[in-house]
N, C-alpha and C positions, 0 to 999 in steps of 0.2 A: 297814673297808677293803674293795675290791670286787674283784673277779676281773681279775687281772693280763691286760692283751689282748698279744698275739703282738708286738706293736709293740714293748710295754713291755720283755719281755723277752728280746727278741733283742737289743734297745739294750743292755742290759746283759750278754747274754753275748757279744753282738760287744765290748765296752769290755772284759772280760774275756781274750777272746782276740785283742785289739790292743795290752793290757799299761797300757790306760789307768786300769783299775779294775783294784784287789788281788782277792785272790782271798778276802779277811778282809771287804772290802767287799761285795765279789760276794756273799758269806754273809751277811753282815749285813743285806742288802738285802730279799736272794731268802726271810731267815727268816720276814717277818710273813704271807706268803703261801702258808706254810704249817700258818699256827693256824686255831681252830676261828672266830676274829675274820675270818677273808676270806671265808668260806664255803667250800662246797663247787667247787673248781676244774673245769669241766665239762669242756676243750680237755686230750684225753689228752696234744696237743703242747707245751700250756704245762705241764702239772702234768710230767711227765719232767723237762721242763727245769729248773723250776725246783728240784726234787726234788736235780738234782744241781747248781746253782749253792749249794744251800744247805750241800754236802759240799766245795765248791772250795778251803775254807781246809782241811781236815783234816789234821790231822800227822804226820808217820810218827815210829817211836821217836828216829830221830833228831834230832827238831824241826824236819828241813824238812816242804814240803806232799807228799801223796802225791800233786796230781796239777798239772801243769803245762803250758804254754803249749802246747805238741803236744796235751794232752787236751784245754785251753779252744777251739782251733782246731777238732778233729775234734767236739766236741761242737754248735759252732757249723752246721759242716757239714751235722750229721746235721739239727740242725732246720732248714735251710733245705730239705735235703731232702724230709721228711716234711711240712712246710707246700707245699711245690711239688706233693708226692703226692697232696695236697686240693683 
C-alpha cells in the first residue's frame, strides 16, 4: 500500500464530516495506513489526519462514539487549514 496523498484523505474526512461515511468506516479505511505495510507517512498533514480518522469510531463506556459530527467538522477544518499554511 503506498502513502495516502492529501487528496485521498481529505475525500474521506470531508465524507466523514458530511455524514456520508461512518465513522466505523472512516476507521476502517484510515487503519491500513497506519501499518508498517504503507510505509513510512512523510506529510505531517496527512499522518495527524489520518492518526485520528483512525480513533473516529472509538466508544465511550456508554457504547456511543466519543467523537462526533462537530469533531469530523473541526477536524476537517483544521486540515484545510494547515494544507492552506503550505
Amino acid at each position: 500500500m503506498s502513502e495516502p496523498t492529501r487528496a485521498e484523505v481529505r475525500e474521506l474526512l470531508s465524507g466523514l464530516a458530511e455524514g456520508t461515511v461512518t465513522p466505523v468506516e472512516a476507521a476502517k479505511r484510515a487503519a491500513p495506513w497506519l501499518t508498517e505495510e504503507a510505509g513510512d507517512v512523510q506529510d505531517e498533514v496527512v499522518w495527524d489526519t489520518i492518526d485520528a480518522l483512525s480513533a473516529a469510531d472509538s466508544a465511550t463506556p456508554d457504547q456511543g462514539f466519543l467523537y462526533g459530527p462537530e469533531d469530523f467538522r473541526a477536524w476537517l477544518a483544521e486540515f484545510d487549514t494547515r494544507v492552506a499554511g503550505q
